[in-house]
N, C-alpha and C positions, 0 to 999 in steps of 0.2 A: 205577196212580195214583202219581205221584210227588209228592213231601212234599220243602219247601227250610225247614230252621230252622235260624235263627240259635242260636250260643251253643249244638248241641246235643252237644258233647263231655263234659258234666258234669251234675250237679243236675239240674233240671228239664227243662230241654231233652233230655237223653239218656233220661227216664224216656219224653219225650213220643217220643222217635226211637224205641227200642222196641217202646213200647204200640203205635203207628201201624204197624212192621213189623208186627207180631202180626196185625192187621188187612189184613194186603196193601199199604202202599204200599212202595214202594220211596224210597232215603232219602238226600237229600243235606245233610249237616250242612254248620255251619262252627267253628271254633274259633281263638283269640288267639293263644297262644305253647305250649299243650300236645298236640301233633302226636299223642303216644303214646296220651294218653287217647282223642283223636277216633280213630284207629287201631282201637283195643280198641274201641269201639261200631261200628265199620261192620264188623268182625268179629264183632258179636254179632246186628246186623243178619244180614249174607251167612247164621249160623248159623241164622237162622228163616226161611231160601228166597229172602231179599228181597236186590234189590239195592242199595249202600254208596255214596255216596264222599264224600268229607270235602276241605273247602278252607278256607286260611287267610285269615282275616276278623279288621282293627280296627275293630268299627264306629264307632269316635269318629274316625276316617278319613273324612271322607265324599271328599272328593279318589281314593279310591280304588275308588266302587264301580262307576263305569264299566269301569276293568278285570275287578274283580270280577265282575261281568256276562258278561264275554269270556270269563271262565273258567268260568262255569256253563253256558255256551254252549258250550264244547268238553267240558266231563263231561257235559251230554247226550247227546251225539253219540256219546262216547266210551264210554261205562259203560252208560246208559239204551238207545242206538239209538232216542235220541226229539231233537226239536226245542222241545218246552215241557216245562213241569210246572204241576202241579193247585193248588198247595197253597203259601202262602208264611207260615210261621208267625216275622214278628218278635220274638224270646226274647231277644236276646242283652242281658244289661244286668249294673250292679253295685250295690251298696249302701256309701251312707254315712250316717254318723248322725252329726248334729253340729248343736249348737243352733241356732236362728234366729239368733239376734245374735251368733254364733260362724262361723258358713258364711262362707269364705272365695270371694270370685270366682271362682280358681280351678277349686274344687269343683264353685263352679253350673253354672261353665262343662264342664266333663266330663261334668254329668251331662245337662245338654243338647244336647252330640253324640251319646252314646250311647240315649240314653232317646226324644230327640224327631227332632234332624234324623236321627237311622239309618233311625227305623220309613218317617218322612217322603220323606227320598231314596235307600235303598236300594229302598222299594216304588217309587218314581217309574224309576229305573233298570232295574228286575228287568220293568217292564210289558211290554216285550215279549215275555219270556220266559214270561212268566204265560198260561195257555190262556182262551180265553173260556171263561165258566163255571165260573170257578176261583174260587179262595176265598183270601182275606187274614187271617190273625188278627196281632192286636198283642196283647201286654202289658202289661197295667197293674197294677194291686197294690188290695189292698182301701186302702189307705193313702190311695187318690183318695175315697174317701168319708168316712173316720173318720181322727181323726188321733193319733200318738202324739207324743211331745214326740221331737225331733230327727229327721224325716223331713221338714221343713217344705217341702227343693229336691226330696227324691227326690217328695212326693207332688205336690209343683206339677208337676212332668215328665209325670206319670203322667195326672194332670187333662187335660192339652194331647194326649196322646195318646187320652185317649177321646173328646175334642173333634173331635182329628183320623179317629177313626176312622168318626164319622156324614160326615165330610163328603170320605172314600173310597167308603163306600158309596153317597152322589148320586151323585159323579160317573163311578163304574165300574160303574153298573148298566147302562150303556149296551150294555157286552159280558158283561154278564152275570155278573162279577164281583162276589160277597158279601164285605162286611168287615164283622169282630167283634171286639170286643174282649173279652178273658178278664182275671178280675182274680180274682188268688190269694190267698186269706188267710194268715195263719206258717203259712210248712211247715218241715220240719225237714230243712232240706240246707245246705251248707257257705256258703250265699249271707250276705252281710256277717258274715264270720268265723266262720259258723254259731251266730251268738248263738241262736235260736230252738229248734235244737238240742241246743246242749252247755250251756247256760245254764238249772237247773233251774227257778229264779225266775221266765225269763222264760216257759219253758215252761210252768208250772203255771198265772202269770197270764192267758196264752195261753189256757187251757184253760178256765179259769173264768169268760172273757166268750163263751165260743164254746157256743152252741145246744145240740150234737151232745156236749158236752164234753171232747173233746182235740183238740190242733192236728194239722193238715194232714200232710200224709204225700204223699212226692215219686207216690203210684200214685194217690192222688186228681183229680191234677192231670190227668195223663196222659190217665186214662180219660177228663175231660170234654174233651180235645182231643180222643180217638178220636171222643167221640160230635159234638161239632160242624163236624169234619171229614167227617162220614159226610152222603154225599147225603140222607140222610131228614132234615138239620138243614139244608137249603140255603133254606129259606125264612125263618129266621132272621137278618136283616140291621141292619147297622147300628145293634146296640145290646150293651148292656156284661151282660156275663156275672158274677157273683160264684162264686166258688167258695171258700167258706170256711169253709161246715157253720156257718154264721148265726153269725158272729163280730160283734159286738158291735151288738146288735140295737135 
């Protein structure tokens, strides 16, 4: 089984590259401007039997993922000795906090190249590559159902993409293709300057509206991609995932 996630050289996405070697797939990441990091994970992949390869991806480019495509198309060939892969996990995103009546154009605009048109026209590009029968997860964040004060672009983005994600699963159920959307509660990884992490305040408050009572942990996340990736969850479609140990309930 081969596994394509976006944004998987760091945080979340390399916990989820891992966990999924561990499991057997083999693993094509992508990563922005840090080469060495994605390096050091398809070397820690290769290390658990499985096989690696890592490619350079903006996905606030969308201009670019037709190439991009041409190059996932030749590391199958090349690395895999395959023609498709199983598994397309859209991860790659950023965070910005900045109030409602303070969010600059700009911002909004960045955060809906990378957050909506990516998941949107990177998955539209990648379909041929994709196996009947294969499986789509997107990203969204607990932030699309509860809200915190300065998230107001990042969680409109996030909304749009669980919107988009029911109306991949119509239309690709024809080949057999499942899509789902996974939405994270605070974990504590470097994601928007790692406030959730190094920030005890915000961690504590974290903690204190969350069920379970402490915030997310980048192996929490992982394991629930292992199991929705696992054919025993392929009947599972078309609907949004929380994973947040019942944060603000």
């Amino acid at each position: 089984m081969i596994t394509l996630i976006t944004g998987g050289s760091r945080g979340l996405g390399k916990n989820m590259a891992l966990k999924l070697a561990e499991r057997g797939h083999d693993i094509i990441l992508t990563y922005n401007s840090k080469k060495d990091e994605a390096e050091a994970v398809v070397a820690e992949v290769n290390k658990l039997g499985r096989k690696a390869a890592a490619l350079q991806l903006d996905v606030s480019k969308s201009g670019t993922f037709a190439g991009f495509a041409d190059s996932v198309k030749k590391v199958l060939s090349d690395v895999f000795d395959a023609v498709s892969f199983d598994n397309l996990v859209n991860n790659a995103g950023i965070g910005i906090n900045a109030p409602f009546a303070e969010t600059t154009e700009e911002q909004f605009d960045l955060l809906v190249d990378i957050h909506l048109k990516a998941p949107f026209f990177l998955s539209q590009k990648l379909l041929p590559l994709i196996k009947d029968g294969g499986r789509i997860m997107n990203i969204s964040s607990g932030l699309a159902r509860f809200c915190m004060p300065g998230y107001s672009a990042y969680g409109t983005m996030k909304g749009g993409v669980e919107t988009l994600t029911r109306y991949m699963a119509k239309e690709l159920g024809a080949r057999g293709i499942s899509v789902v959307v996974l939405a994270p509660g605070a974990i504590e990884t470097d994601f928007g300057g790692g406030v959730v992490r190094d920030n005890k305040q915000v961690n504590d408050h974290v903690a204190s509206v969350t069920a379970l009572g402490r915030v997310g942990l980048p192996d929490d996340i992982g394991g629930a991609v292992v199991a929705l990736l696992s054919p025993e969850s392929k009947w599972i479609n078309g609907v949004r995932i929380e994973v947040s140990g019942g944060m603000v309930l």
